[in-house]
N, C-alpha and C positions, 0 to 999 in steps of 0.2 A: 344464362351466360351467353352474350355475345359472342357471335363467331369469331374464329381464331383470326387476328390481320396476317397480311400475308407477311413478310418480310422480306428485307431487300436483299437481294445479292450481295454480300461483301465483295471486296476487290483485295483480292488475293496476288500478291508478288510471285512472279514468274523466277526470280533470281533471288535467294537470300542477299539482305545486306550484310558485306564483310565487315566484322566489328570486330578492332583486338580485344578476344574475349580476356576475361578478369582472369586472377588467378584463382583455380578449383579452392572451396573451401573443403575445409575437414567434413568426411563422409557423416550425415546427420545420423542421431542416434536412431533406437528402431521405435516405430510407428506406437504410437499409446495406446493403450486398450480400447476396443471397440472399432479399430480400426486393420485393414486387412495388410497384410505384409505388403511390402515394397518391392514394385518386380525388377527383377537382375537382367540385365541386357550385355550376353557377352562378356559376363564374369565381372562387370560393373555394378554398383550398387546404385539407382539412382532415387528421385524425390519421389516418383510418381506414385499416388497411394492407390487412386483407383481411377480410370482413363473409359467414359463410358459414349457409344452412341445413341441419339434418340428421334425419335418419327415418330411422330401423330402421341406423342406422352409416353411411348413406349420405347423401353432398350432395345436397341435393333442389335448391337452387337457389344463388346469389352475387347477392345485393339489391348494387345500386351504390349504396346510402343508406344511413343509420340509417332514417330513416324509411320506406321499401322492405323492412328488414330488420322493422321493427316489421309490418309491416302483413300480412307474409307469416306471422308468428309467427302473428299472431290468426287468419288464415285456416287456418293449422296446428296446433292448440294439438298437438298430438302428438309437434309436432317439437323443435331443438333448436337456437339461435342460439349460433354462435359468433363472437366479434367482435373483432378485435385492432387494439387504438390504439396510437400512438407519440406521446407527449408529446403528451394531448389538449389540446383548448382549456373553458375554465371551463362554455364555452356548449354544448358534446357531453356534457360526464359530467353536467351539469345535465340533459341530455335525458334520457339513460341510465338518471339515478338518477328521473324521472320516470315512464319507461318499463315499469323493474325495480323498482320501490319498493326502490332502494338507501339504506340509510342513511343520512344527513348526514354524518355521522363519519368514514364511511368514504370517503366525497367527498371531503372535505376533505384527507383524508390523500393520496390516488391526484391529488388536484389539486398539492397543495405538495408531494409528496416526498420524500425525504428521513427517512425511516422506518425505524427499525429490524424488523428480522424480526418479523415476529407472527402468529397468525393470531387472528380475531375472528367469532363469530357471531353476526347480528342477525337473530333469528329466523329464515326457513327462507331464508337466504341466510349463506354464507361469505365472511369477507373474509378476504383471505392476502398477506402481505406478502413476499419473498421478494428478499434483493441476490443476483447472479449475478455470475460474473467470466471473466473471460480472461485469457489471459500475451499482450502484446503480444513479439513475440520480437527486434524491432528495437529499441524502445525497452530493453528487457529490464526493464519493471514490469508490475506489475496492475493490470489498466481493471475496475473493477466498473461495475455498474447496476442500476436497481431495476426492481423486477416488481410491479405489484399483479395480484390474482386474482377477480374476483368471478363467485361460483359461485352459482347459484338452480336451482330443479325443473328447468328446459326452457332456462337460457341459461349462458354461462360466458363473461367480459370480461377480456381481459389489457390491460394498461397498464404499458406500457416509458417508462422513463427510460432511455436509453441504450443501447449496442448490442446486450450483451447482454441477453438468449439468444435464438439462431435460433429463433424458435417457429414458423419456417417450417416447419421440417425435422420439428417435434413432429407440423404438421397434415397432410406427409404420410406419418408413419410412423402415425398414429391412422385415416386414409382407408384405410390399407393392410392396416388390420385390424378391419374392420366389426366383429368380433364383440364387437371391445375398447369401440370406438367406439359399441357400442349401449347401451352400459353406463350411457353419460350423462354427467353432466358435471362427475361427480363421476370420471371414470377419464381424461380429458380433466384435471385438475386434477392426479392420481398422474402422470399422461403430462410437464407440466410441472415440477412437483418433481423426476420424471427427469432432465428435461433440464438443468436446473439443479444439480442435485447431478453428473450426470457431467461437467458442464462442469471441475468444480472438478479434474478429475485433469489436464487439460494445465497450469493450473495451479500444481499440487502440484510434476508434472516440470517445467515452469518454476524454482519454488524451487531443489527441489531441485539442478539445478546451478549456478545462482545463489550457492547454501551452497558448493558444490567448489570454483566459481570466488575466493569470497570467502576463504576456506581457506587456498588458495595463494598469494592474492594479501596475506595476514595475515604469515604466514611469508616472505614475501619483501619486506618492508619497503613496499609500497605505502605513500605515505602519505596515496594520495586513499580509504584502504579503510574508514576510519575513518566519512566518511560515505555511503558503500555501503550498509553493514552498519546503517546506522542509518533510511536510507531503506526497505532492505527491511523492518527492524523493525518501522516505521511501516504498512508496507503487512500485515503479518502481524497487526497490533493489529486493520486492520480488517476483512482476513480472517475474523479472530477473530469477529468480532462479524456476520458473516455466515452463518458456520456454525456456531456454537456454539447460537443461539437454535435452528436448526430439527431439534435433538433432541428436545427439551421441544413443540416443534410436531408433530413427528410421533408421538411418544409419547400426546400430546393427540388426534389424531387415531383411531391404533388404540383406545386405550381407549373409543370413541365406538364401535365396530364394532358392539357388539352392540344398542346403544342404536336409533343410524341403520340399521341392516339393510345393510350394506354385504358386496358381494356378494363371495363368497371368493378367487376372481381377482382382485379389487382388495388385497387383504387381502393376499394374499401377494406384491404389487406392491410397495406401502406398504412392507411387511416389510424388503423389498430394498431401497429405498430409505434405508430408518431406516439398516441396518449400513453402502451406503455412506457417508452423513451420520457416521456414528460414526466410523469409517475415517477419514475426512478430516480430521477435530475432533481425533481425536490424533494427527494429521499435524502441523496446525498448531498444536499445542501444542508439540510436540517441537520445529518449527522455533526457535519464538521461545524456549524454554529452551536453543536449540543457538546460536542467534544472543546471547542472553545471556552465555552461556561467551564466544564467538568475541571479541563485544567487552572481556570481562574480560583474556584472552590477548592481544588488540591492545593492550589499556591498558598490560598488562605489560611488553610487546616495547617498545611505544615509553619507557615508561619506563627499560630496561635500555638502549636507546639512547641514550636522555638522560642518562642516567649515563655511560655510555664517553664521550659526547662532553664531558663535562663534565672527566671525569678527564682524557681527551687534552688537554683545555685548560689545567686543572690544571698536568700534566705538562710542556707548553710554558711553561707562565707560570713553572716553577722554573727549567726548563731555561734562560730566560731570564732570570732572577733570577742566576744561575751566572755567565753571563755577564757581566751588570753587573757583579759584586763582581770579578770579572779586571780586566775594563777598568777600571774602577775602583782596586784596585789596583795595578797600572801605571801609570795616570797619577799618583798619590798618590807610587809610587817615583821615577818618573820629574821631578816635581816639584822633589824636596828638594835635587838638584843645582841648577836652575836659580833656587831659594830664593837656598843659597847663594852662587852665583855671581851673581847681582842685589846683594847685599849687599856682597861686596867689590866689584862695580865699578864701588861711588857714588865719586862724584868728588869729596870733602872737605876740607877743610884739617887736620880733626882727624880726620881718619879714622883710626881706631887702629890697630896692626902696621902703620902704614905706611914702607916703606923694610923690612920687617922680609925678614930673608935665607929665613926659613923660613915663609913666609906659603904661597907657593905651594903646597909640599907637605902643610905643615898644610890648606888649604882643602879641595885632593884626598881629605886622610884624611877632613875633618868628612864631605862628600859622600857616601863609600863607607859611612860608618858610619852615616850617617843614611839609606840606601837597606838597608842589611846589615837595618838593627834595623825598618823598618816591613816589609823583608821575611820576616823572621824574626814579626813579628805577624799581618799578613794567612796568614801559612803556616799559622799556631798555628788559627786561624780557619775555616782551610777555605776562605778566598776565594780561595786560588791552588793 
């Protein structure tokens, strides 16, 4: 391992700039598991999850303030603050960005949120935007959250919107390897794109049986699958847009190597990082062209289902058409006797053949001959 570079002096403001801070938001809820409670300053609740110093890869001290954490800086210009918030308040990144001569811009952004992947440099500080995710396995969706980064000579600030990523588990696998850790805080910053990019494989296997499950449940007529398959789509769009920007981020990065003097251990961190980013980017491309087909193939199914059931009905509605014209016919046969026999047995004074000797037999015949011929029609017809 190359020796550590030195690092430059930041230039530190003598006077905070006066900024009309924002109005406080609502006090954040409590810190997720695996993470250490939030310390109280004065009956205050504030972001700060865990506020650490460090020299030579080592914790030199844990300030219970920002302002403990500033003051021990100056007495150490050597060292190196690292400081992790959770959904700060307007009035701490305003300190911060006083403190660090961060940005306005980049304030703003780590204050509201809600940011797509980027990363930004303003002058000899980095700002890095980064969504992260998890497979919740009970719900069976993906929880994303956002990360901002901000990286200087001697400090490094994470800023969580949301659960993820444990950047507990980053400070003590970075504590656990001084050598990495003296690197600065720019291998501290490779150490969280770690974590964040492997995050993405539980994930990926999340989806993925997600995709077996929706599969099976396509083919077998589900018909709640339809919006499944559309919800996870949703979730994949913004997958998408989570890892698809920090190729072009990291790519940005290594080309900067030779520029920045970034030390070759970091470099082949980085490196690692970038393929599995790639890895994953056409993972979820594959998914969401695999979920495109799945619901083409469900539109299909259900379609060819709506056609059988239509035809079955179809089929009923003849087979019931069949019907009527029997019945139908039948009563029509059935009829022509009771026609005739209403007719001779009006009760008239002129009623004609009356007294007539062959009336009876004649009426018999009309009857049989008028039943013969509408059944000899309906026959011709096909209704009986």
């Amino acid at each position: 391992m190359s020796p550590t570079p030195k690092r430059p002096q930041r230039r530190r403001r003598t006077e905070p700039t006066h900024t009309d801070p924002a109005p406080r938001p609502p006090a954040p809820a409590a810190a997720p598991a695996g993470y250490p409670a939030r310390e109280e300053t004065d009956g205050e609740r504030t972001s700060v999850v865990q506020a650490a110093l460090y020299r030579d890869g080592r914790r030199a001290s844990t300030p219970d303030s920002l302002a403990e954490t500033y003051r021990q800086l100056r007495t150490h210009p050597d060292g190196m603050a690292w400081i992790g918030l959770h959904r700060p308040t307007a009035e701490e990144l305003f300190s911060l960005a006083a403190e660090f001569d961060l940005h306005e811009l980049a304030v703003e952004d780590a204050l509201e949120a809600h940011q797509r992947p980027k990363l930004e440099r303003y002058g000899d500080t980095l700002f890095v935007v980064l969504r992260a995710a998890r497979y919740l396995d009970a719900q069976e969706r993906v929880d994303f959250g956002e990360l901002h980064v901000f990286v200087g000579p001697d400090f490094l600030i994470t800023v969580r919107h949301g659960a993820a990523p444990d950047l507990s588990a980053v400070r003590r696998r970075m504590e656990e390897t001084p050598d990495l850790l003296a690197l600065g805080p720019e291998a501290v910053l490779y150490a969280v794109l770690d974590a964040v990019v492997d995050g993405y494989a539980p994930v990926v296997a999340g989806v993925q049986i997600d995709m077996d499950e929706i599969e099976t449940e396509v083919f077998g007529g589900d018909p709640a699958v339809s919006r499944r398959i559309y919800e996870l789509a949703r979730e994949m769009v913004e997958f998408q847009r989570a890892t698809s920007p920090l190729v072009g981020m990291l790519n940005g990065l290594m080309a900067g190597f030779t520029k920045y003097g970034t030390d070759e251990e970091l470099q082949r961190y980085l490196r690692d990082v970038a393929d599995h980013v790639t890895h994953t980017s056409e993972r979820v491309d594959g998914f969401r062209q695999a979920l495109a087909d799945i619901l083409t193939v469900n539109a299909t199914l259900v379609t060819q289902q709506q056609n059988a059931e239509m035809r079955a009905l179809a089929e009923a509605g003849f087979a019931q058409n069949e019907e009527v014209k029997k019945i139908s016919s039948w009563a029509a046969i059935l009829f022509a006797p009771t026609l005739v026999g209403t007719v001779y047995g009006m009760n008239f004074d002129n009623m004609p053949e009356l007294h007539w000797a062959g009336g009876y037999p004649f009426a018999i015949l009309l009857m049989a001959l008028v039943c013969t011929s509408l059944y000899v029609v309906f026959k011709r017809r096909g209704w009986l």
